[in-house]
C-alpha positions in Angstrom: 2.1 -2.1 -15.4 2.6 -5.7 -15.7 -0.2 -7.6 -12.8 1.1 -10.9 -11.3 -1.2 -12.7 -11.1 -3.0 -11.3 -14.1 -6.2 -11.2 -12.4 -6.9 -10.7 -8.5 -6.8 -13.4 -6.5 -9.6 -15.8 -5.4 -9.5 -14.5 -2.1 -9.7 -10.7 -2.6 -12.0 -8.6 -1.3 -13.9 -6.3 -3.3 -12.0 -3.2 -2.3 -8.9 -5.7 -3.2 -10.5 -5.8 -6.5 -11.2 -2.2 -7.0 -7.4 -1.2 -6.1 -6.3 -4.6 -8.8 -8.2 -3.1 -11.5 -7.1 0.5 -10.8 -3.2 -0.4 -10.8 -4.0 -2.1 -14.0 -5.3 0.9 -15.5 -2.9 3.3 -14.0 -1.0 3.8 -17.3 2.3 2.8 -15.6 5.0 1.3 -18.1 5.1 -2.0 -17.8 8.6 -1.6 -16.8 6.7 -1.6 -13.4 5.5 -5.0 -11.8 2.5 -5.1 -9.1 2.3 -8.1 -7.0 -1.2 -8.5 -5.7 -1.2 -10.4 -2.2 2.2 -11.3 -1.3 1.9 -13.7 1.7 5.7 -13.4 3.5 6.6 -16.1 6.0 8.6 -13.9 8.3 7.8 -10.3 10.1 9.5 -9.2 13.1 6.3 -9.1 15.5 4.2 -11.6 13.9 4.3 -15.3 13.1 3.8 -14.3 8.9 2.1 -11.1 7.2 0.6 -10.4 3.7 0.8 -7.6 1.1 -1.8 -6.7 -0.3 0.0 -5.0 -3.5 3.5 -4.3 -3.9 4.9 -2.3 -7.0 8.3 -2.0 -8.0 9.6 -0.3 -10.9 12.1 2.6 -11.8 10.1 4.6 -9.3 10.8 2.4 -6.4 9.5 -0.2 -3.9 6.4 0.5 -3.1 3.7 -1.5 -0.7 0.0 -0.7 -0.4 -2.7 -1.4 2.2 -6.7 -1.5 1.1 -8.8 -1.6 4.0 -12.8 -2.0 2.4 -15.7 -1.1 4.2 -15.5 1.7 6.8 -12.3 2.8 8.9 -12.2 5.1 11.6 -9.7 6.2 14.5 -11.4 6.8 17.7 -10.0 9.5 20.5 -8.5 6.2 22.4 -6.6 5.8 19.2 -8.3 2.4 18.1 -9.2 1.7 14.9 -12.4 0.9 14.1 -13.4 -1.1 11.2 -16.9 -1.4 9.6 -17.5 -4.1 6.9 -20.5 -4.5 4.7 -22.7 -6.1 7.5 -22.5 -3.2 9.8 -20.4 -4.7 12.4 -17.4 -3.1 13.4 -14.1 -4.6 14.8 -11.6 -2.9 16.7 -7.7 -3.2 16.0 -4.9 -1.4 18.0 -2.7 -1.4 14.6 -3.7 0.7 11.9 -3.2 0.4 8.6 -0.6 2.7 8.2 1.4 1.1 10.7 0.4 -2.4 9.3 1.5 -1.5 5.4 4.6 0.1 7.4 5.1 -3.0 9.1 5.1 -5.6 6.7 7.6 -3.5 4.3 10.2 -3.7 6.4 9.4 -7.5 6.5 9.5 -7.6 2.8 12.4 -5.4 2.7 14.5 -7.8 5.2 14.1 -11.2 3.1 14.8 -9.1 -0.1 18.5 -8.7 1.6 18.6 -11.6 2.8 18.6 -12.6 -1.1 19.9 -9.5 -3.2 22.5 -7.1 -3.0 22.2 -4.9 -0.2 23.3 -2.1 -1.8 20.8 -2.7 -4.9 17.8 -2.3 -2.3 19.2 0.4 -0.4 19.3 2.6 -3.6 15.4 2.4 -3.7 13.4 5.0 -3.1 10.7 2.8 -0.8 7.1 3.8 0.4 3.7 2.9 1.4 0.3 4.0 0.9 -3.1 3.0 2.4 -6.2 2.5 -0.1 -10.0 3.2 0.8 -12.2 2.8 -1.9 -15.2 2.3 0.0 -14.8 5.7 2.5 -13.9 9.1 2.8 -11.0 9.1 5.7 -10.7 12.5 7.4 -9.0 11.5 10.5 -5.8 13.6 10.2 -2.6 13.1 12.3 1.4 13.8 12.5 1.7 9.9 11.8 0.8 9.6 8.3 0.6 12.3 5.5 -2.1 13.1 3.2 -0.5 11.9 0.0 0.0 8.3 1.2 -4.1 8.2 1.4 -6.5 7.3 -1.2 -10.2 6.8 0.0 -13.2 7.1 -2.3 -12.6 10.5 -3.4 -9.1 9.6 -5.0 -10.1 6.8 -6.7 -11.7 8.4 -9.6 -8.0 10.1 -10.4 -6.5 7.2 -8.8 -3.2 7.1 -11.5 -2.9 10.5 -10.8 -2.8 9.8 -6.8 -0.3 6.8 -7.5 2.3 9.2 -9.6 2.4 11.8 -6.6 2.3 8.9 -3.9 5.7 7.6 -5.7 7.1 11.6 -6.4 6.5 11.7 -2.1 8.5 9.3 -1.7 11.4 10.0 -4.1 11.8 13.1 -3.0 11.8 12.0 1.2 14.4 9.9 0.0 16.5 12.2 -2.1 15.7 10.9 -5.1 14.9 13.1 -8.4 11.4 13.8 -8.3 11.6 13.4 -12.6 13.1 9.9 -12.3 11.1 8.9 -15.1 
């Protein structure tokens, strides 16, 4: 997989850093590019939003989220997260919903720019990456193969394949693409 830039960014976090060095290990073709922190000037209920990796390749459009540190869901449905201090912060948005979120922004400027048609024909998805925790809130929202935490990310090329074969097949696509 061909990394853009070619190392992470000065900014990343070290969970940012993990997933970087995971993509660009994965064995993917380099027929596949990963964008690491695409900052987008436009979303549709915020004044800008940021990627933290975006793939796209034969397989499809894909965006993911890494959250470091700790992240929980309480029962009021906040999320809670912990960073390496101990001190937790509380967000209403999770980062499913987040990742989600700033796709469709992504996806919006691309056809605003490219063929319509051309982007359409993608199979499109989005993942969330924990490297720092083991997540066992479960929900209807989200399903289990669009997760990574800690326990994933020893097999973490392995849990990138069947996050893309999710995807191509919700969208009708042949699961043997490649």
């Amino acid at each position: 997989m061909r990394m853009i830039p070619s190392s992470p960014s000065s900014g990343a976090s070290n969970a940012e850093r993990k997933v970087f060095y995971a993509l660009k290990g994965s064995g993917i073709a380099d027929d596949t590019v990963c964008v690491h922190s695409l900052g987008l000037p436009n979303h549709a209920y915020k004044a800008c939003c940021e990627l933290d990796f975006v793939l796209i390749g034969p397989d499809g459009l894909f965006a993911l989220e890494v959250k470091g540190g700790g992240v929980s869901r309480n029962a009021k449905g906040e999320w809670i997260m912990t960073d390496r201090s101990g001190q937790e912060h509380r967000h209403r948005e999770g980062p499913f919903r987040q990742v989600q979120g700033n796709l469709f922004a992504l996806l919006d400027q691309l056809k605003r720019q490219l063929p319509i048609a051309e982007i359409d024909a993608l199979p499109k998805g989005w993942g969330v990456v924990l490297p720092d925790c083991t997540f066992d809130v479960k929900s209807i929202e989200w399903d289990d193969a669009t997760i990574a935490d800690q326990r994933r990310m020893g097999q973490f090329p392995v849990w990138l394949e069947n996050l893309m074969r999710y995807y191509r097949r919700k969208s009708g696509h042949d699961a043997a693409c490649r």
